[in-house]
C-alpha positions as CSV (number, residue, x, y, z in Angstrom):
1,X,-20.1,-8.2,6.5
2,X,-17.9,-7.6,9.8
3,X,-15.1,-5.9,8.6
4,X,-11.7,-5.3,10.6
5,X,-9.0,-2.7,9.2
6,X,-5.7,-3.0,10.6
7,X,-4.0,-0.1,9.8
8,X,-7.3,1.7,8.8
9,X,-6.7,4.9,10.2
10,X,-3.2,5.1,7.7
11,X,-2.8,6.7,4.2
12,X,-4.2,3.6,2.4
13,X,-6.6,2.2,5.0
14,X,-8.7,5.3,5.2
15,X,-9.6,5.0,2.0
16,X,-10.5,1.5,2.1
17,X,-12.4,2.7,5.3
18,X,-14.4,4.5,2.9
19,X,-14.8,2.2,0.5
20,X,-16.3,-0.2,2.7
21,X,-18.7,2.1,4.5
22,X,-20.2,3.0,0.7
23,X,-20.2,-0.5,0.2
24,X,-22.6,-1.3,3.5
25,X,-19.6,-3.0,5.4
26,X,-19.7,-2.5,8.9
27,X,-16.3,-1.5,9.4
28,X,-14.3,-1.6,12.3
29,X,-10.3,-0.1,12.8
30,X,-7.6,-1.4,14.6
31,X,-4.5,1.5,14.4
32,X,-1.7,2.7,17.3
33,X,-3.6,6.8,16.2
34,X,-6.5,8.4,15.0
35,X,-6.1,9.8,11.9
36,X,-4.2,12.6,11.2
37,X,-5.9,14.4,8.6
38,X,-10.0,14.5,9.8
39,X,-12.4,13.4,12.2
40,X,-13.7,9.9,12.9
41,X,-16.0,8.3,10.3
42,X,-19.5,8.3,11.4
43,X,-20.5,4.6,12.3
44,X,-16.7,3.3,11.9
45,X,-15.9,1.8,15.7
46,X,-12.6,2.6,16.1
47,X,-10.0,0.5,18.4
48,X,-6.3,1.9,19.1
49,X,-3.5,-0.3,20.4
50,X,-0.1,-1.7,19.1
51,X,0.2,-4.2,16.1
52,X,2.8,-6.2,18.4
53,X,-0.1,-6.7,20.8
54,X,-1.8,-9.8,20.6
55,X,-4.4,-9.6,23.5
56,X,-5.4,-6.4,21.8
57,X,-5.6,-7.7,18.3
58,X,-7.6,-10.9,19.5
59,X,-9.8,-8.4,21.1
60,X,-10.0,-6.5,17.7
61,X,-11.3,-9.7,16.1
62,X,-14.4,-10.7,17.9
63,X,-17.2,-11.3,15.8
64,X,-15.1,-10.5,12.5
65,X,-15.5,-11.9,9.1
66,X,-13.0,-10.2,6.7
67,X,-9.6,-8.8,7.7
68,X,-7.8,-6.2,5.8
69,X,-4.3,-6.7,6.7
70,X,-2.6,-2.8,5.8
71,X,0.0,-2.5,8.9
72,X,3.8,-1.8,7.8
73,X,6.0,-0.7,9.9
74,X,8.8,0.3,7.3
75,X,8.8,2.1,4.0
76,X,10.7,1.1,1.2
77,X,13.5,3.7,1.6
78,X,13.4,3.1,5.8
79,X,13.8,-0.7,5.9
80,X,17.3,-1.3,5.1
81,X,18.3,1.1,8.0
82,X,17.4,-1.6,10.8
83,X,16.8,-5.1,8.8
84,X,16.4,-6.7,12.5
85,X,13.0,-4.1,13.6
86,X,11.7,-4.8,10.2
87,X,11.5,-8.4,10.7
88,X,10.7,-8.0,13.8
89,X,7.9,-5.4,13.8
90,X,6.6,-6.5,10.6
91,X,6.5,-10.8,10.1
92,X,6.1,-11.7,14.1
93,X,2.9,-10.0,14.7
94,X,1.7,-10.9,11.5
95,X,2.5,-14.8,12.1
96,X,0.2,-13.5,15.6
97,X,-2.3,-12.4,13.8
98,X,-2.8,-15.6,11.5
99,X,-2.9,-17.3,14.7
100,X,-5.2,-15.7,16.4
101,X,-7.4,-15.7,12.9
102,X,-6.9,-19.9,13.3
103,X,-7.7,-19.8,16.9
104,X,-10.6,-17.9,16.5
105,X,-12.4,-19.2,13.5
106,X,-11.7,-15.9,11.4
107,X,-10.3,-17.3,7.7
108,X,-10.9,-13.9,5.1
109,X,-8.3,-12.5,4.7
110,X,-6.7,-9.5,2.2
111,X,-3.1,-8.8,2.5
112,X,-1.6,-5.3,1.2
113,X,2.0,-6.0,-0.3
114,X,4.3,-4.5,-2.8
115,X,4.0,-4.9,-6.3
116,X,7.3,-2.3,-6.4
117,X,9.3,-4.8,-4.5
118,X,8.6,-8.5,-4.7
119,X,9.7,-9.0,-8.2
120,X,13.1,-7.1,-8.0
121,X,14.8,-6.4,-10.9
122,X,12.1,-7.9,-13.5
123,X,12.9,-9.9,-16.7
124,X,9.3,-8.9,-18.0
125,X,7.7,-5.5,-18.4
126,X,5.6,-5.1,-17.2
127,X,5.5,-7.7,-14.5
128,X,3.1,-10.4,-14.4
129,X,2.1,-12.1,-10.7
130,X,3.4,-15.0,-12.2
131,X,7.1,-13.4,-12.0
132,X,9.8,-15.0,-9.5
133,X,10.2,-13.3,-6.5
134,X,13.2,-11.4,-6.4
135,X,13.8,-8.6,-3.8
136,X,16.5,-6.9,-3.6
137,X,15.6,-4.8,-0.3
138,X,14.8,-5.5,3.1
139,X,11.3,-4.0,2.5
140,X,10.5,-6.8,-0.4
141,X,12.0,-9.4,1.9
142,X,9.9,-9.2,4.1
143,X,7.0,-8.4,2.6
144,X,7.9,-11.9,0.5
145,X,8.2,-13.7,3.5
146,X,4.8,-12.8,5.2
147,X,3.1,-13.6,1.5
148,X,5.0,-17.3,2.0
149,X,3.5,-17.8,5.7
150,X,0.1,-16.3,4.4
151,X,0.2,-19.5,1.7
152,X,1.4,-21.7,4.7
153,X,-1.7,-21.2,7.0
154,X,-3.8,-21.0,3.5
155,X,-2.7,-25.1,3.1
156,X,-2.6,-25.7,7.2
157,X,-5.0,-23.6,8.9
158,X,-8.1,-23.1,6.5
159,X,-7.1,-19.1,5.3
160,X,-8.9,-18.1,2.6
161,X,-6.1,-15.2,1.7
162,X,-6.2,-13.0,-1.0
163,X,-2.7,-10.8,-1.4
164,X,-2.8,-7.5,-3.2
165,X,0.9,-6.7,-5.0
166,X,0.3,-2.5,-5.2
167,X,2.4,-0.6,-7.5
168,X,2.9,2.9,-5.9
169,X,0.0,4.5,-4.7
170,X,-0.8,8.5,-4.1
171,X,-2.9,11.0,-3.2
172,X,-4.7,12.7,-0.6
173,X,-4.0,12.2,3.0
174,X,-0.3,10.1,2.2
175,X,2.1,11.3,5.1
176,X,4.6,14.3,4.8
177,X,7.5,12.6,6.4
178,X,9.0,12.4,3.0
179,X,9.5,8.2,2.8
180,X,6.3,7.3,1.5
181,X,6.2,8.2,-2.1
182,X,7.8,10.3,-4.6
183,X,4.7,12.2,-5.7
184,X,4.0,13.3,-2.3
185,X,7.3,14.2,-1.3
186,X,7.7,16.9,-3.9
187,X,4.2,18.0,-3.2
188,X,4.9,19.0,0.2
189,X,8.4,20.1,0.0
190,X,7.0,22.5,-3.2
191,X,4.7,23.4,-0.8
192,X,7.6,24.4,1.9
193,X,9.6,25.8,-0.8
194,X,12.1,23.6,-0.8
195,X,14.6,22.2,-3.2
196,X,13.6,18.9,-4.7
197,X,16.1,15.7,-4.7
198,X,15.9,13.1,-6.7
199,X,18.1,10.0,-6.3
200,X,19.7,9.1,-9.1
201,X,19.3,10.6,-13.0
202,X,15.5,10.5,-13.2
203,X,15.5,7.8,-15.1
204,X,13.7,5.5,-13.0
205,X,10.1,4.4,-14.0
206,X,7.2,3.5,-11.8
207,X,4.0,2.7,-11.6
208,X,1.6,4.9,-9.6
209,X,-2.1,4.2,-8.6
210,X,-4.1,6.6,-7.4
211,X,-5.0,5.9,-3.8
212,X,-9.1,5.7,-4.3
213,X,-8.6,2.9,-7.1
214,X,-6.2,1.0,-4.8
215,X,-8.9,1.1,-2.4
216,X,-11.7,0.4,-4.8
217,X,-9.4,-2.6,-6.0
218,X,-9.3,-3.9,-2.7
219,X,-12.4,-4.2,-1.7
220,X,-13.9,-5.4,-4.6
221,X,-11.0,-8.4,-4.5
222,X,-11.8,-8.9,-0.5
223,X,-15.7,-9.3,-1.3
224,X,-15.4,-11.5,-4.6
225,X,-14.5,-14.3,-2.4
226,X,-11.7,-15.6,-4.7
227,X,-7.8,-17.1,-3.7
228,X,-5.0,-16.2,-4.6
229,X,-2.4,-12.9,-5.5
230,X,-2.8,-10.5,-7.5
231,X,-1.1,-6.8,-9.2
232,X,-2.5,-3.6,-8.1
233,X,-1.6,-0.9,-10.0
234,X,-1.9,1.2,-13.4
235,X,0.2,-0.8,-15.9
236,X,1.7,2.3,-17.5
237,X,5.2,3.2,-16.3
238,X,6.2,6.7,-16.1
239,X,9.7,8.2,-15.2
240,X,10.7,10.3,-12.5
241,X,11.5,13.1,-15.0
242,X,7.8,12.6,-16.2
243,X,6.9,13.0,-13.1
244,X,8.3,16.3,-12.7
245,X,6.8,17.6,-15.4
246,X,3.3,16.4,-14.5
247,X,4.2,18.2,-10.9
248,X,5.0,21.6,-12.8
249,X,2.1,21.7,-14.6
250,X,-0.4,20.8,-11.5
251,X,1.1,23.6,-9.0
252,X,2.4,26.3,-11.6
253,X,6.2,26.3,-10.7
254,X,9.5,25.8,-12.4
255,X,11.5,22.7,-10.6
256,X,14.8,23.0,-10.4
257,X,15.8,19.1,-8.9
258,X,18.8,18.3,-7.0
259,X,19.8,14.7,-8.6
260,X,21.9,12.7,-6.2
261,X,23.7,9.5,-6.6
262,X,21.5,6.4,-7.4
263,X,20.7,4.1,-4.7
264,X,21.5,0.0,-4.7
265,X,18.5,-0.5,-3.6
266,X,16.0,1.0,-6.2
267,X,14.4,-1.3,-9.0
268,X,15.1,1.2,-12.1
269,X,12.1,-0.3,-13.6
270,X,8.6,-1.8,-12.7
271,X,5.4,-2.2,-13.9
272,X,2.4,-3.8,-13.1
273,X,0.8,-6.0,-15.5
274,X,-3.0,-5.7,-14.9
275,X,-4.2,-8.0,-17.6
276,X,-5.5,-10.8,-14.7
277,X,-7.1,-8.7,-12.4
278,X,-9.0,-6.7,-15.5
279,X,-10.9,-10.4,-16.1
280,X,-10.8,-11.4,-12.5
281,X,-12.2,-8.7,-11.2
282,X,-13.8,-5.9,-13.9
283,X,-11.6,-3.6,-12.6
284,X,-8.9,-1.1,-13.9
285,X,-7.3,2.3,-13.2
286,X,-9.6,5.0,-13.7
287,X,-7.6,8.2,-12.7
288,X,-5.0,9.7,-14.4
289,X,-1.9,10.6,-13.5
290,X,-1.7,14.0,-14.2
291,X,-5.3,14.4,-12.6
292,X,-4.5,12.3,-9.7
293,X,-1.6,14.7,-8.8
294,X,-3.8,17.7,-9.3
295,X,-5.9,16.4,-6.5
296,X,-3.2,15.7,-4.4
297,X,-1.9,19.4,-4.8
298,X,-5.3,20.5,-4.2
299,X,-5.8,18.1,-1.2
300,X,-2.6,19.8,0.2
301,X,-3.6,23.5,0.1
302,X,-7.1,22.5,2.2
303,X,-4.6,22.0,5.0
């Protein structure tokens, strides 16, 4: 099948990149940069422009079958700084996109977005698909939002969507910019020797997938053919203090955190529950945590 990644050459894509070349996709990438990390994937043809762009995304979509929609242009801890771009930069060229999907006969499509945020605060834990939406940032707004317009071209334009909710993924090739996940933050600053902060007591509990089951999840879900939304993540919550500890024991250092006040917009809970896409889809988590940080922290000292 004719794949198209947009975002592909980003923490998450290349993976799914991968996925899809061991899965005999032909795969090509729409991204503003190469990626940052290694050299081109043999066979992958790769096109570079700006998400905002729609002459060069309609361009991207010629004779494509299956979209992998991965483009963000926020973090979680980045959107509420400048609610305006992420609306923007995020919902307008996606409501592009679908268009130029409709226009062009293109209906497959797999949206990447937050199991961590749409839910908000959760009554249930862990936290079904069926949940109400709830955000309580700017990131889960909009990411609620696109999911909304995705289901309004799915009853209007023919889309056959299907919307991955991921937890919070890791692993190798996540940025070092320090707003893109918790694990991968103290990594890197362990790795500069630098203090670590956490926001808050520690207390909060996550759920973190390991970036090749994310990508393993997705693609399976994208090529069963099947509607609708769905969790991606481990279904086992684990605290920031936990976390820690896995970190000391992967690298071989004593962490010393610098906690910091709590901020308004964290959800001190969430979990995925994984019990629907298990029958849907076969699937489940197959790498620990504590593993899955060991790899990171391997990862890290190849560069």
């Amino acid at each position: 099948m004719k794949t198209l990644v947009l975002g592909g050459c980003g923490f998450i894509g290349s993976h799914i990149v991968d996925q899809l070349v061991a899965s005999g996709h032909s795969v090509r990438v729409f991204d503003r940069y190469p990626e940052k990390y290694r050299e081109p994937v043999r066979g992958v043809d790769y096109n570079f422009g700006d998400f905002r762009d729609t002459m060069a995304l309609i361009e991207a979509l010629v004779d494509v079958e299956l979209v992998f929609h991965l483009v963000s242009a926020t973090f979680p801890g980045t959107a509420e700084l400048d609610p305006q771009a992420d609306v923007r930069d995020n919902i307008l060229p996606t409501l592009s996109l679908l268009d130029a999907m409709a226009k062009f006969g293109v209906h497959r499509l797999l949206y990447l977005s937050s199991g961590g945020t749409v839910y908000g605060i959760p009554n249930t834990v862990p936290t079904p698909e069926t949940h109400p939406l709830r955000p309580i940032n700017s990131y889960g707004i909009v990411k609620v939002t696109i999911e909304h317009y995705i289901e309004l071209y799915r009853r209007t334009r023919r889309l056959l969507p299907i919307i991955i909710r991921p937890s919070n993924p890791y692993g190798p090739r996540q940025g070092h910019v320090g707003v893109q996940g918790v694990i991968t933050t103290f990594l890197n600053r362990i790795a500069r020797n630098e203090p670590i902060e956490v926001w808050g007591d520690g207390s909060v509990v996550r759920d973190y997938l390991y970036v090749e089951d994310l990508a393993r999840l997705c693609v399976t879900a994208a090529d069963s053919g099947k509607v609708g939304v769905y969790n991606g993540g481990s279904g086992q919550g684990t605290s920031v203090r936990e976390i820690i500890t896995y970190i000391e024991q992967a690298t071989g250092r004593i962490l010393n955190p610098v906690f910091k006040q709590a901020r308004p917009v964290d959800v001190p809970n969430s979990v995925l529950d994984m019990s629907v896409v298990m029958k849907k889809f076969g699937w489940r988590s197959e790498t620990r945590l504590q593993d899955g940080i060991s790899r990171s922290w391997e990862w890290l000292g190849t560069l």
